[in-house]
C-alpha positions in Angstrom: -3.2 -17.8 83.3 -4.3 -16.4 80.0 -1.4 -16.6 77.7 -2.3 -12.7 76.6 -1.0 -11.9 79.8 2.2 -12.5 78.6 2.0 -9.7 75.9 1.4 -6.6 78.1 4.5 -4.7 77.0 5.8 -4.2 80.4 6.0 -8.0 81.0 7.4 -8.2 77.4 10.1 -5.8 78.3 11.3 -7.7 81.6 11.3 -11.1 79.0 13.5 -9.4 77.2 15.7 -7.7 79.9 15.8 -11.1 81.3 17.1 -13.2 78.2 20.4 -14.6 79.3 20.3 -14.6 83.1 19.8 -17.8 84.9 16.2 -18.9 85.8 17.3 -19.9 89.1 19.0 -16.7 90.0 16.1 -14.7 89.4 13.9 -17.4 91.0 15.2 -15.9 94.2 14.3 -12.3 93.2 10.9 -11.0 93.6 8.3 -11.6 90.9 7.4 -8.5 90.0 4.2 -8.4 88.3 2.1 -10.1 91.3 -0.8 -10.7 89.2 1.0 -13.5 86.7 2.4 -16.9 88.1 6.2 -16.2 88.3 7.0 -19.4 86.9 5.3 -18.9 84.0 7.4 -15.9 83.4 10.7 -17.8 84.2 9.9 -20.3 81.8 9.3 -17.9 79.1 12.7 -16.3 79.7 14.7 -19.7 80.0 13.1 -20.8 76.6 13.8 -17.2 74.9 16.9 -18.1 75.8 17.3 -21.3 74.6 16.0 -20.1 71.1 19.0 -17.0 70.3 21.3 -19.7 68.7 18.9 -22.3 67.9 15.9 -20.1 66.7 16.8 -17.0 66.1 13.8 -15.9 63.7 11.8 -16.8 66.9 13.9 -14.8 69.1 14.2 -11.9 67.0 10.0 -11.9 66.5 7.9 -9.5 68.4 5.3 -10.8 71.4 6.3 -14.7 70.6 5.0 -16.8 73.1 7.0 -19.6 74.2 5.7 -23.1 75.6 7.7 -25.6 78.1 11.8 -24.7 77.9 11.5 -28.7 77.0 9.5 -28.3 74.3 12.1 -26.0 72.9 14.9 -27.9 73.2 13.2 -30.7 71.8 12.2 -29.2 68.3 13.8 -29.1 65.7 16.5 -26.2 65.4 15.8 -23.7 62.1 18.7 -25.2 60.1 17.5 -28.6 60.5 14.0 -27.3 59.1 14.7 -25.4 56.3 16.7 -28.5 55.3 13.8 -30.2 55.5 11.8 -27.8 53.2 14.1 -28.8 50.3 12.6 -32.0 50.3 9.3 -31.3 50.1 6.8 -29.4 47.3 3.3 -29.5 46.3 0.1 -27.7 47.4 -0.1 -29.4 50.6 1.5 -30.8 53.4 -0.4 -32.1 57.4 2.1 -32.3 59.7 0.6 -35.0 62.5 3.1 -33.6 65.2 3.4 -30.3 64.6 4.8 -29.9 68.4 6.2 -25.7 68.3 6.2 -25.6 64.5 9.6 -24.7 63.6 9.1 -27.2 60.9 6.0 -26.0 59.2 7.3 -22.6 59.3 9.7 -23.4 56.3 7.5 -26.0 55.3 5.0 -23.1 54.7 7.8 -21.3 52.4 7.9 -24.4 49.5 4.1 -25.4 50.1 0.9 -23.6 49.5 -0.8 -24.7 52.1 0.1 -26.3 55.2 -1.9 -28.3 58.7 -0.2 -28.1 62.0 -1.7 -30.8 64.3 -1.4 -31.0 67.7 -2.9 -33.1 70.5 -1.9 -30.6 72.9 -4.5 -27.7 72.6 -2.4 -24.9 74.7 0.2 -25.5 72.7 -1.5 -25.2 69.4 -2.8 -22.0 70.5 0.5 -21.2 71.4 2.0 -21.8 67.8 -1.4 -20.5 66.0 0.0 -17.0 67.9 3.4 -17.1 66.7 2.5 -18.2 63.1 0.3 -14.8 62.9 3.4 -13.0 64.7 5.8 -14.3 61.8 3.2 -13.6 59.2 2.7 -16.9 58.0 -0.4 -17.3 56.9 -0.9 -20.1 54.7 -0.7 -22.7 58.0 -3.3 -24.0 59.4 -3.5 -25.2 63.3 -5.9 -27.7 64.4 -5.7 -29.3 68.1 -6.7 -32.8 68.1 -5.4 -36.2 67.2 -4.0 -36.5 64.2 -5.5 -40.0 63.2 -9.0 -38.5 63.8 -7.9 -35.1 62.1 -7.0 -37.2 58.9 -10.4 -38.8 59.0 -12.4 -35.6 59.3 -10.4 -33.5 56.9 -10.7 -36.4 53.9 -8.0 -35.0 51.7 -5.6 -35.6 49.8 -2.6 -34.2 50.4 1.0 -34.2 48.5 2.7 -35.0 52.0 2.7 -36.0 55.1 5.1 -35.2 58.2 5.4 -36.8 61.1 7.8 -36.7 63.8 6.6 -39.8 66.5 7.7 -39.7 70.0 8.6 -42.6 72.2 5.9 -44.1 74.7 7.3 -43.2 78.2 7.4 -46.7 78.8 10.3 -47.9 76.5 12.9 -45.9 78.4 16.2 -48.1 78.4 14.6 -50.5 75.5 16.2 -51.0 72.1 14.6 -48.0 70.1 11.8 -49.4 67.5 9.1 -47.0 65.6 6.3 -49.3 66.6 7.1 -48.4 70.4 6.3 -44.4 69.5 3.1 -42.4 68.9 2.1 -42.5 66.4 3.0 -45.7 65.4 4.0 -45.1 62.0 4.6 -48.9 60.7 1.1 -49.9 61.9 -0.5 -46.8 60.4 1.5 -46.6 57.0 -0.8 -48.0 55.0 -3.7 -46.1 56.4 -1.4 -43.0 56.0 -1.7 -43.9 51.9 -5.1 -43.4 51.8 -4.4 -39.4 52.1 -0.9 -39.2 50.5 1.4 -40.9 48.7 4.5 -39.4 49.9 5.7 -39.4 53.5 8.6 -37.8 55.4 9.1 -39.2 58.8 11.8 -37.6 61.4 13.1 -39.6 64.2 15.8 -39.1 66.1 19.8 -40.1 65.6 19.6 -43.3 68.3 17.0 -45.5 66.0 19.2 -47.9 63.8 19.0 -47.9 60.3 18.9 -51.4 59.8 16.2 -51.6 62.5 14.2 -48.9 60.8 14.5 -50.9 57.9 12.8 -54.0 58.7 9.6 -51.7 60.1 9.2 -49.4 57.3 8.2 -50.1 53.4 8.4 -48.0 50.1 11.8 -46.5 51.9 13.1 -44.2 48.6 16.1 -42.0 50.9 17.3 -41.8 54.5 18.6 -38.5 54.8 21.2 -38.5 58.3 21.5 -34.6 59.1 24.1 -33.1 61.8 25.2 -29.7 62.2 28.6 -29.3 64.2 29.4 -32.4 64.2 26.5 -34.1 66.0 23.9 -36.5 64.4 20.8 -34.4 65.3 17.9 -36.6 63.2 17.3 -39.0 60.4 14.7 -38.7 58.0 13.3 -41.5 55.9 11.5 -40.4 52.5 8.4 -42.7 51.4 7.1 -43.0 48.6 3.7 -45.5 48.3 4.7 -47.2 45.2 8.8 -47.0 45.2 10.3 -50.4 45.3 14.4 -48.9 44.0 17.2 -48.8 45.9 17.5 -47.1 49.1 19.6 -43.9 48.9 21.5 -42.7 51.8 22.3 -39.1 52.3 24.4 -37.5 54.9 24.4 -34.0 55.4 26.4 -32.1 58.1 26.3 -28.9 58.8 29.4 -26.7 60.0 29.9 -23.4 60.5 31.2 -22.4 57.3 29.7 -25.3 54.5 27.4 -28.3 54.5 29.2 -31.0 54.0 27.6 -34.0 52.0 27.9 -37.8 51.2 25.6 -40.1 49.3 25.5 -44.0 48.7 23.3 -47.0 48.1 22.1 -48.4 50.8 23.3 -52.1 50.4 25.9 -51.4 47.7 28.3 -54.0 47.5 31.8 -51.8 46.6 35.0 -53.0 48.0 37.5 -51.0 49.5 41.5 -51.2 49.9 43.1 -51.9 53.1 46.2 -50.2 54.1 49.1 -48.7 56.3 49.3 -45.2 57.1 50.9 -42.9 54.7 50.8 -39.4 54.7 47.3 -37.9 55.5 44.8 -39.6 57.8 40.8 -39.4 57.1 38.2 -39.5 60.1 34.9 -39.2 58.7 32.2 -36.7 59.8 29.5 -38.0 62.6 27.1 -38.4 59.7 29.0 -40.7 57.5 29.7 -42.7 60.6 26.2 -43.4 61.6 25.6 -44.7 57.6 27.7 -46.9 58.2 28.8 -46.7 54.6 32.3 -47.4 55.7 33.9 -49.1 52.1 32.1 -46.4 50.3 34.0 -43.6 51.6 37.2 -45.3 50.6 35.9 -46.0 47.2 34.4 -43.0 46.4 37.7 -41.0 47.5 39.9 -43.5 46.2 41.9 -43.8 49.5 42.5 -46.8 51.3 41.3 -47.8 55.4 43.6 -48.7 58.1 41.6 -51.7 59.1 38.0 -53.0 58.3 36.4 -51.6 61.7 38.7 -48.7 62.2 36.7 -46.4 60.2 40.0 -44.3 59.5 41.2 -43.2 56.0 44.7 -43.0 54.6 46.2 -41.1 51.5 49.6 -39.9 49.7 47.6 -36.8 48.2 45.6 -34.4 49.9 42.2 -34.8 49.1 38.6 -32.6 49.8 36.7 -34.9 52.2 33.7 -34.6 54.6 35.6 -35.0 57.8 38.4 -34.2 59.8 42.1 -34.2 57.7 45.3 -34.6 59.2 48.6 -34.9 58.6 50.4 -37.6 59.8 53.7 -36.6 62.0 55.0 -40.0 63.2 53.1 -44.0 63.3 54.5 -45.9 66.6 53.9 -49.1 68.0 51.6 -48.8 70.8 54.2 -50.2 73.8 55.8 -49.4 76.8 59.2 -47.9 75.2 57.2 -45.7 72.6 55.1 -44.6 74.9 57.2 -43.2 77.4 59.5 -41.7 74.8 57.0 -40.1 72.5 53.7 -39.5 74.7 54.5 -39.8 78.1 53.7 -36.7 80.3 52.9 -34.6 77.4 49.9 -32.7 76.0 47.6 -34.2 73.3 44.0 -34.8 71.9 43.7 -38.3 72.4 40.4 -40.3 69.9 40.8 -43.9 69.7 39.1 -46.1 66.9 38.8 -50.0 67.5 41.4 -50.0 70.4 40.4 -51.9 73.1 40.9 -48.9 76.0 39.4 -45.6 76.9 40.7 -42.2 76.6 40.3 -41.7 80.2 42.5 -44.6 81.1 45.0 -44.0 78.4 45.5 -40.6 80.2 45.8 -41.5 83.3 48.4 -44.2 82.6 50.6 -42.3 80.4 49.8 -39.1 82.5 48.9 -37.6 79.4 47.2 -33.8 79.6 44.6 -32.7 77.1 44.7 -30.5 74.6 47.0 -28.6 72.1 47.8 -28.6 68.6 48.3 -32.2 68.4 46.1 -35.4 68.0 46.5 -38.9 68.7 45.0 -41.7 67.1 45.0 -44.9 69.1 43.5 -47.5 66.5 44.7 -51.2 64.9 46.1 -51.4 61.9 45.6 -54.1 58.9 48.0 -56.5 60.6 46.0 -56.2 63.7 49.0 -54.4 65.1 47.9 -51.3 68.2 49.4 -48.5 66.7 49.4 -44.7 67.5 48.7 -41.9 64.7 50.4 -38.6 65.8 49.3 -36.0 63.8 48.8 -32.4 63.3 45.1 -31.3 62.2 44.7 -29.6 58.6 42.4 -26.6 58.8 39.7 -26.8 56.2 37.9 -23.9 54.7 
């Protein structure tokens, strides 16, 4: 079916009276426009709904056409693009995976001219639409491959974007960037010949390390997460950078971004100690960098243990995480247990302690939920120990 189909302004109106009602509710209903393929229709009002929270300049635009519900949960959300856009600049920017183009649409705001590429040719039509719905007219779709697009265009451009996708094949292997399309490691150096500069997005599940040993020139790995969640990292090249590797975390709440920055290899120590009276559990971010001494060095506070990844302070400090206040510290045995735990309600996380929340519950018959949290974790004498706390609201 003709994708102009779609924008007859009665089908537009039953999109839009639609939005919000389940797609396989109204599957049972009866299509009614007989001429268009009803799942076509249902598929443009599951993805219109998938985009009110996650891309809302989308949803709010007039005769938007949307591809695969998929594809729409699988692009990146609009505050993980225009987080993106700070890191670029320049007259130019190809994008070699431009996929629905929620990226170059804020790319297109800090660059003067910017190439959507897509091997998918419906798609790029798709996006070509929107991009002339949302007036953005200083982007560029071509359908094709992007190694051939490259070729033919012959330009030099002040960055390139790419966002590879893993070959169907390496489901359930360990997650490498040689094992996705493109494969960026193979093709960096042919990459140089058209721009110095390249931002790469994969997602949260590749390691850092691992990335590491298949990437070169790496200048900053930016880990970004909004609510709480890891959602992608970004590694910044630059052909001739040779520095140290700067690792930024940035997580977005509802209310502030929080941030955190190290050296990647930095060699700061960090205190160990007992629990005193606040306790420190760093943001999703911070925990997938790893940089585990440098949040106790930065913040001056000390850890409970080296692979606890809890912090510990006297003082109430600012930090990019949940904060706490800690109530009572008991042994983790059968007499504490029972008298402080036992058949009551908590929120239950446990760091390095060798159970699961799940059992923990069912042994102590512990319910969940309520204003108070449990730490199950070891402490720096290798003692189990419980943290009962009450949780600090943060602005």
């Amino acid at each position: 079916m003709d994708n102009q189909e779609l924008l007859r302004p009665e089908i537009q109106e039953y999109i839009i009276e639609k939005t919000g009602q389940e797609a396989t509710k109204l599957a049972l209903s009866k299509n009614p426009f007989q001429e268009v393929d009803f799942k076509i229709l249902l598929n443009q009002i599951a993805a219109r709904t998938k985009s009110k929270t996650k891309l809302p300049t989308w949803f709010e635009c007039k005769n938007c056409i949307y591809p695969s519900k998929i594809s729409v949960e699988q692009t990146s959300s609009e505050i993980t693009a225009q987080y993106k856009s700070e890191l670029v600049d320049g007259n130019s920017l190809i994008d070699l995976s431009g996929g629905f183009g929620v990226d170059d649409y804020y790319f297109s705001k800090k660059v003067t001219q910017v190439i959507h590429c897509e091997m998918d040719a419906e798609l790029s039509s798709i996006v070509n639409h929107n991009f002339l719905q949302l007036k953005s007219s200083n982007i560029q779709c071509i359908a094709g491959d992007s190694t051939a697009t490259l070729e033919n265009l012959n330009q030099k451009f002040d960055w390139i974007y790419v966002d590879p996708s893993r070959r169907n094949e390496t489901k359930g292997k360990v997650f490498m960037l040689q094992d996705c399309l493109p494969n960026v490691p193979y093709l960096q150096d042919f990459y140089y010949q058209y721009a110095s500069k390249i931002l790469i997005k994969t997602a949260p599940l590749l390691d850092i390390t691992a990335g590491l040993t298949e990437l070169r020139n790496v200048k900053t790995i930016h880990i970004v997460a909004v609510e709480n969640e890891v959602k992608e990292l970004l590694w910044e090249i630059h052909q001739c950078y040779t520095g140290s590797i700067t690792i930024n975390t940035i997580s977005f709440n509802k209310n502030n971004r929080e941030t955190f920055q190290f050296n990647w290899n930095s060699d700061s120590e960090c205190n160990l100690g007992l629990p005193k009276k606040y306790l420190y559990e760093p943001n999703s971010g911070i925990l997938k960098s790893g940089g585990f001494k440098e949040v106790a060095a930065q913040f001056s506070i000390d850890k409970l243990h080296q692979h606890s990844h809890l912090y510990t302070s006297d003082d109430l400090i600012d930090f990019p995480g949940r904060i706490f206040e800690i109530n009572s510290v008991i042994p983790y045995s059968k007499k504490e247990m029972a008298l402080y735990l036992e058949n009551k309600k908590t929120n239950i996380t446990l760091r390095n302690f060798p159970d699961t929340v799940e059992n923990l519950r069912k042994k102590w018959k512990i319910k969940d939920g309520g204003n108070q949290y449990c730490f199950f974790t070891t402490d720096l004498n290798n003692n189990k120990i419980v943290l009962i706390c009450t949780k600090i609201n943060t602005p």
